[in-house]
N, C-alpha and C positions, 0 to 999 in steps of 0.2 A: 333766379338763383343760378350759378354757374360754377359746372362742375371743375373743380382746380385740373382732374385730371385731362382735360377737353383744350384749358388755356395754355398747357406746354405743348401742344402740337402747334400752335399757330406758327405760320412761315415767317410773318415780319412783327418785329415789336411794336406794340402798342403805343401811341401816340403818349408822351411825356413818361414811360417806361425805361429803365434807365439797360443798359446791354448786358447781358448776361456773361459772366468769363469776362470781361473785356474783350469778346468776340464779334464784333458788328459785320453784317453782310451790306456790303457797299456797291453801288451800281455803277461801275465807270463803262464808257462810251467803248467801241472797239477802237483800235489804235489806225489812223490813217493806213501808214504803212501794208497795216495786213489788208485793208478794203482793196487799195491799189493795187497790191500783188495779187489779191483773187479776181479782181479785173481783169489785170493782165494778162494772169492765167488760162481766163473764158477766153479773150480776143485772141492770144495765141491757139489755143485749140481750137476755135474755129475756123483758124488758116490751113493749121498744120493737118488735122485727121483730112479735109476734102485733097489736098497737096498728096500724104502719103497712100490715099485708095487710089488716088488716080493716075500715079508716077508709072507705076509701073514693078517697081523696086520693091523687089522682097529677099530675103535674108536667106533665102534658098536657091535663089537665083545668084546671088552673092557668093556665097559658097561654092558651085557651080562653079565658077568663073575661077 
C-alpha cells in the first residue's frame, strides 16, 4: 500500500503518468556556445594570472608614475 501523500513528493513522473499543470521538467544538453566560452575562459586565465604575477605591473606603481 502506498501512501498518496509520499507519491506527490517524487522528482520525476511516473512511467505512462500523464504531466501535471501541463508543466513537464525537460532535460536539454548545455548549449555549445557556453561549453566554449567556459573553455576559453580556463585557457585564458591560465595565461593571463602567471603573465599579471610576473610582469611586474601594479595599479600602484601606475599611479606613481
Amino acid at each position: 500500500m502506498s501512501d498518496p501523500a509520499l507519491d506527490e513528493i517524487a522528482e520525476r513522473p511516473k512511467p505512462g503518468e500523464p504531466v501535471r499543470d501541463g508543466i513537464g521538467e525537460e532535460d536539454h544538453p548545455i548549449p555549445t556556445w557556453f561549453n566554449v566560452t567556459f573553455a576559453a575562459s580556463i585557457v585564458f586565465a591560465l595565461f593571463y594570472a602567471p603573465y599579471y604575477m610576473l610582469s611586474g605591473w601594479s595599479s600602484s606603481g601606475q599611479w606613481a608614475e
